[in-house]
ZAMARGU-4260 file (C-alpha; in steps of 0.2 Angstrom, whole numbers, plus 5000, padded with zeros to 4 digits):
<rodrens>
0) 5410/4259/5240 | 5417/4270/5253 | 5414/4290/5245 | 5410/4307/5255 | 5408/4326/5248
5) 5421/4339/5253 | 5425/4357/5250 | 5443/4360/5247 | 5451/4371/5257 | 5467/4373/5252
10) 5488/4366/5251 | 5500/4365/5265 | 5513/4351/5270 | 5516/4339/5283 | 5533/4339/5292
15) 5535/4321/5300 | 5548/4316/5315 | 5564/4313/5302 | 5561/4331/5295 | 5553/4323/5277
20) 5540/4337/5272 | 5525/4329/5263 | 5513/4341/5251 | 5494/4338/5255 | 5478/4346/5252
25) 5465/4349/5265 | 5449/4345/5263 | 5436/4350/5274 | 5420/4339/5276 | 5404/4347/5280
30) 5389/4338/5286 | 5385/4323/5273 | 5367/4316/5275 | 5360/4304/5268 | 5343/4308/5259
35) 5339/4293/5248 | 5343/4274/5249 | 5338/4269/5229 | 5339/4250/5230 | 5338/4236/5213
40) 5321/4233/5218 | 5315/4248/5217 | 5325/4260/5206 | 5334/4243/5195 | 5350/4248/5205
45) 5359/4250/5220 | 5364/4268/5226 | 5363/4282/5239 | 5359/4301/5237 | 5369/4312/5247
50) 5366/4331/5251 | 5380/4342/5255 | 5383/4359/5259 | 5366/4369/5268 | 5355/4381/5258
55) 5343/4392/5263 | 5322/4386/5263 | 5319/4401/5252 | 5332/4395/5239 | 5325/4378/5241
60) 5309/4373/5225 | 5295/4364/5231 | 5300/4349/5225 | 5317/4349/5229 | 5311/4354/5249
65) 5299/4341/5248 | 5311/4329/5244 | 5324/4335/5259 | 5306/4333/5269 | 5303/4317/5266
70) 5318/4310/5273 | 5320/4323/5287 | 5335/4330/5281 | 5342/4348/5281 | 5340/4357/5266
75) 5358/4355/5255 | 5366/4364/5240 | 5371/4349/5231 | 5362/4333/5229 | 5375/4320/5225
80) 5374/4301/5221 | 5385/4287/5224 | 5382/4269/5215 | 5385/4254/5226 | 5389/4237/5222
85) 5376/4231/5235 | 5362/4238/5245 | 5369/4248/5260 | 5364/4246/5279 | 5360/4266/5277
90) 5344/4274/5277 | 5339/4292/5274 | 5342/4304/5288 | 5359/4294/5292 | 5377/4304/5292
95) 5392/4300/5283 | 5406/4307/5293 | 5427/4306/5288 | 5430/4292/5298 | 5424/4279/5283
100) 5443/4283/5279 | 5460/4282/5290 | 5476/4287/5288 | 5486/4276/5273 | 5471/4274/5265
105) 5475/4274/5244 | 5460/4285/5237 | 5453/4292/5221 | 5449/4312/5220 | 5433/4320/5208
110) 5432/4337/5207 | 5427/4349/5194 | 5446/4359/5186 | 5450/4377/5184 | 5440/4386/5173
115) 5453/4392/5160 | 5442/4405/5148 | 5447/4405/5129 | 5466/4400/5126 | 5478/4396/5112
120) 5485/4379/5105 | 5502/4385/5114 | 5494/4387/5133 | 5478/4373/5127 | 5489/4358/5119
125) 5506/4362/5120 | 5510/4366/5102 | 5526/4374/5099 | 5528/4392/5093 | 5531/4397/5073
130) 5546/4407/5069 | 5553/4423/5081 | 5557/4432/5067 | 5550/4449/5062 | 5544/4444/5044
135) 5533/4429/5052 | 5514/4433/5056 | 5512/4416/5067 | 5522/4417/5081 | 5509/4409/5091
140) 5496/4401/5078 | 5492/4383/5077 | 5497/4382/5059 | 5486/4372/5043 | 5471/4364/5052
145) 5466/4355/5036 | 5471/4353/5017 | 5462/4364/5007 | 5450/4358/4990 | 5448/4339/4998
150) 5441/4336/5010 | 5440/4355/5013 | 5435/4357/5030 | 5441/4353/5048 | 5440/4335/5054
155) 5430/4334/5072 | 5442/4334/5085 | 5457/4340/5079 | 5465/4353/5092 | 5468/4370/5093
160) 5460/4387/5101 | 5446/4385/5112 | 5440/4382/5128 | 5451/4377/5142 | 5447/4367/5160
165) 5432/4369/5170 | 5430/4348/5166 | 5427/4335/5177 | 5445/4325/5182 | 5449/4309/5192
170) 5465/4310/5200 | 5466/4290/5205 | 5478/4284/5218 | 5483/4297/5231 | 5486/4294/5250
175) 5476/4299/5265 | 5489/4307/5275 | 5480/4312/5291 | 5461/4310/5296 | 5456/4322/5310
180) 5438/4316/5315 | 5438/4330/5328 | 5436/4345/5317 | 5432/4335/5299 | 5448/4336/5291
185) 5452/4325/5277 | 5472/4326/5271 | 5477/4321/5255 | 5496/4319/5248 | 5498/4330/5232
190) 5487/4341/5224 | 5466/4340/5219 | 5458/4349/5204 | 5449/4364/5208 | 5448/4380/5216
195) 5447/4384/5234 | 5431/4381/5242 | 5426/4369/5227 | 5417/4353/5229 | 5427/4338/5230
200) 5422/4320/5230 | 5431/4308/5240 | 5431/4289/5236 | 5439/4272/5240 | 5452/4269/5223
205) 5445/4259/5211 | 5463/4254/5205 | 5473/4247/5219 | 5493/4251/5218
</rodrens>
């Protein structure tokens, strides 16, 4: 399983020799370390944990430092796994750099989604309004929940007002468009979840076109 942690950065397009303009977002890949080989021997499955993004010592616990320590790592913001299929030929202390990826690759995206706040059933699940009209009190309401006497009360899961992004999405199947090892640039056709300079995972599809 091919996978690396990014920090998106923002949209722009791609203008190739025939004049077709391609949308991509850049993704910008900071120093990926490798801080623990977890093996089905030893932990009952096969994975690697990765740090990403550098923190400060003094922000850094005891035993979080202590385990950056042991594998003579730098000290990283986000401590991040990735399950494997099969033990890897890494070992802590190793980087993981862009070029596990090259242009035309297909590729999934994880990243965590705009946080929303507190919306409506219109803005939250696309309900339709009630009636324009003066007389009407529920212009924007999202009308009878439940019926009344039985079963009295609101099944689990039924849609309306609430809480709105700020989730973890998978958008599957998108194309690298450029991968400049230089400056650790990863670019990715359409658009990824998130807010600029959020952290973005980037990993080998798991669905194939």
């Amino acid at each position: 399983m091919k996978s690396i942690f990014t920090t998106k950065i923002g949209m722009t397009q791609i203008i190739d020799a025939d004049g077709d303009i391609t949308p991509v977002t850049v993704l910008k890949a900071e120093e990926n370390v490798v801080v623990q080989v977890k093996t089905e021997d030893n932990d009952g499955y096969d994975a690697v944990q990765i740090g990403y993004l550098d923190k400060k010592e003094k922000n850094i616990n005891k035993p979080t430092k202590g385990h950056f320590d042991k594998a003579g790592a730098s000290y990283k913001r986000y401590l991040k796994e990735v399950r494997l299929k099969e033990a890897a030929d890494l070992k802590a202390g190793d980087k993981v750099t862009v070029d596990l990826f090259q242009e035309g690759d297909i590729v999934d995206v994880v990243a965590i989604s705009k946080g929303k706040g507190t919306q409506g059933a219109i803005k939250r699940w696309n309900y339709g309004r009630g009636p324009q009209a003066h007389g009407s009190k529920s212009h924007r309401v999202a009308g009878a929940r439940a019926a009344a006497s039985d079963p009295s009360r609101v099944f689990k899961g039924r849609k309306g007002s609430g809480k709105m992004g700020h989730e973890r999405v998978t958008i599957q199947n998108l194309k690298v468009v450029r991968v400049n090892t230089e400056d650790s640039y990863i670019l990715v056709k359409g658009a990824v979840p998130g807010p600029k300079g959020g952290l973005v995972e980037v990993k080998q599809a798991v669905k194939s076109l």
